[in-house]
C-alpha distance (Angstrom), angle and dihedral (degrees) to the residues before:
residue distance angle dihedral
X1 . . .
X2 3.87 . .
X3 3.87 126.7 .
X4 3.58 84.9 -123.0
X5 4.23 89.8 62.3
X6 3.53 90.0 49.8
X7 3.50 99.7 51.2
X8 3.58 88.3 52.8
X9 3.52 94.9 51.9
X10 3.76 89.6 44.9
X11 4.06 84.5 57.4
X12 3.46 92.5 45.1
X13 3.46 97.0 51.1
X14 4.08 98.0 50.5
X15 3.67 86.1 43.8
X16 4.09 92.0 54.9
X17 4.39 83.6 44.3
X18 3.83 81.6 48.0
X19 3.19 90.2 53.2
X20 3.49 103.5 47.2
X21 4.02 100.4 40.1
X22 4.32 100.4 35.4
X23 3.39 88.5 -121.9
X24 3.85 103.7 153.5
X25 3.88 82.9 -176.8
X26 3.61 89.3 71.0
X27 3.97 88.8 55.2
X28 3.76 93.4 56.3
X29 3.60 93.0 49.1
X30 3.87 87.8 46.5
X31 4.04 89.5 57.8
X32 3.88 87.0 56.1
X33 4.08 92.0 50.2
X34 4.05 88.7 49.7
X35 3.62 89.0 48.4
X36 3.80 86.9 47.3
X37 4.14 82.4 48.5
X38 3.95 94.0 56.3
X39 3.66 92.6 42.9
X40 4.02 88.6 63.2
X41 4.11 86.4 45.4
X42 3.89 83.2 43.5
X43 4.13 87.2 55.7
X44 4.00 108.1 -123.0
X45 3.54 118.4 128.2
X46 3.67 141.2 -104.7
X47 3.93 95.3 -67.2
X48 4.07 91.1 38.5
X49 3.96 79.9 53.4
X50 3.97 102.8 45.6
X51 4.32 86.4 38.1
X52 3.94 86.4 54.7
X53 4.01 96.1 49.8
X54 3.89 96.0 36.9
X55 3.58 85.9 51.2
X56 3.43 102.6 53.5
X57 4.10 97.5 25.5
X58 3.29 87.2 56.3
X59 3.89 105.7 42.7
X60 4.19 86.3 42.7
X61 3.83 91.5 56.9
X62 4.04 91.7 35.2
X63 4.15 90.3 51.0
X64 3.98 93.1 42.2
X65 4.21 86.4 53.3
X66 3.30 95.8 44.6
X67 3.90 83.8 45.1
X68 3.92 88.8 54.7
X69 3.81 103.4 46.0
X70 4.02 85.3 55.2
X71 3.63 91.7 58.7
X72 4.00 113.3 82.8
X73 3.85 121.4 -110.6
X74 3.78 113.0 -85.4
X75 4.14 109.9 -126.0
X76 3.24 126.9 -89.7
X77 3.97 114.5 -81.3
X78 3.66 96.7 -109.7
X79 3.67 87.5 48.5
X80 3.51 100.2 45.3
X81 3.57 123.6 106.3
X82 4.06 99.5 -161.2
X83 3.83 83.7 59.7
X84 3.71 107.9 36.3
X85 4.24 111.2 31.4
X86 3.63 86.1 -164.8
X87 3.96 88.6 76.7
X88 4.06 113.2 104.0
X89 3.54 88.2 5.2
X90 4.16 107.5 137.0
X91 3.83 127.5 -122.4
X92 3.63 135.5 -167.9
X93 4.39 112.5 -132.4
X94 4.00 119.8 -165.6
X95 4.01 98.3 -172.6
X96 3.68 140.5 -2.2
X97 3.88 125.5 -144.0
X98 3.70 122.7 -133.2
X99 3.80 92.6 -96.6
X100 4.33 91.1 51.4
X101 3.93 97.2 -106.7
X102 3.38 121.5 131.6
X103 4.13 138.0 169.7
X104 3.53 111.5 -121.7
X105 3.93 128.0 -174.9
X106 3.95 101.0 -128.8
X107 3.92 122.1 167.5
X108 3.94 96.5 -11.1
X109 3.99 95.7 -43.2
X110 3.16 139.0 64.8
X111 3.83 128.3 -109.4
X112 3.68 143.3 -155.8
X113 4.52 106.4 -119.1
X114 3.62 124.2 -177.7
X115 4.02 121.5 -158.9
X116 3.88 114.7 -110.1
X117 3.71 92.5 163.9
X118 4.14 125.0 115.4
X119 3.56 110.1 -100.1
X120 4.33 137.3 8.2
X121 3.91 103.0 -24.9
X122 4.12 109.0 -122.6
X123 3.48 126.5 -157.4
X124 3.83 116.6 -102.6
X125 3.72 138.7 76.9
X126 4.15 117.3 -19.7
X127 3.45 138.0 177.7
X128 4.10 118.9 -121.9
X129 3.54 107.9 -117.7
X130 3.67 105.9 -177.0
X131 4.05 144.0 -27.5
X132 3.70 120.7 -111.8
X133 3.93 98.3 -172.1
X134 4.15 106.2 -52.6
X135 3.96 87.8 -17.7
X136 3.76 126.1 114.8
X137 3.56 106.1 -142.4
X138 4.06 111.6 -147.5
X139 3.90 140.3 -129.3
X140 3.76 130.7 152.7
C-alpha cells in the first residue's frame, strides 16, 4: 500500500471520529494528515510527508485555539437564551412576599419566580433572567 493510501485513510478515519465526537480539533488535525496525503502524491519522502502534516495539523489546531480564546464566554446555561427560550421573555407580577417569590401565570401555567434584581422587588412587568430548575428567576 502507498503512503499516500494511508494518509488518506488516516484522514478519513479522524474525520469519521470527528464526526462522531464534535470534536472540531479532530478536523484541524485531519487538514494536516491530507496535507501529509498530497505530499506523498507530491513525491517527497517520509520526513517531507510528516513536516507537511505537522505543519499544517499543528498550525490548523493552534489558529482555531487561538481563534476560540478570542471569542467571549457564552452565558451560563440557565442564562442563556439559545438554550432556554424562556430567557428575556417578559412577565406581568401582582404581589411579592417578604422573601421575593411570587406565582406568576407564564405560557398557560403558572410558575414559581424568585427576585434576583438589585433592590426591593415591585410588582409590575419583569424580564426572566434565568431558570433554576422549574423557577423563573426575576429582574426588572
Amino acid at each position: 500500500m502507498s503512503p499516500a493510501i494511508v494518509w488518506w485513510i488516516a484522514t478519513a478515519v479522524l474525520v469519521l471520529a470527528e464526526l462522531a465526537t464534535g470534536t472540531f480539533y479532530l478536523l484541524m488535525i485531519s487538514i494536516g494528515l491530507a496535507a501529509g496525503a498530497l505530499a506523498a502524491h507530491a513525491g517527497l519522502d517520509t520526513t517531507g510527508q510528516l513536516l507537511a502534516a505537522a505543519l499544517l495539523g499543528g498550525g490548523a489546531t493552534a489558529a482555531w485555539h487561538l481563534r476560540r480564546q478570542r471569542q467571549p464566554a457564552p452565558p451560563p446555561v440557565a442564562a442563556n437564551h439559545d438554550v432556554l427560550l424562556d430567557v428575556g421573555e417578559r412577565v406581568a407580577v401582582a404581589a411579592w412576599d417578604e422573601a421575593g417569590r411570587t406565582r406568576v401565570h407564564y405560557r398557560g401555567a403558572d410558575w414559581q419566580a424568585r427576585w434576583v434584581g438589585a433592590g426591593a422587588p415591585q410588582p409590575g412587568e419583569h424580564v426572566i433572567d434565568a431558570l433554576d430548575g422549574n423557577v423563573l428567576l426575576l429582574r426588572r
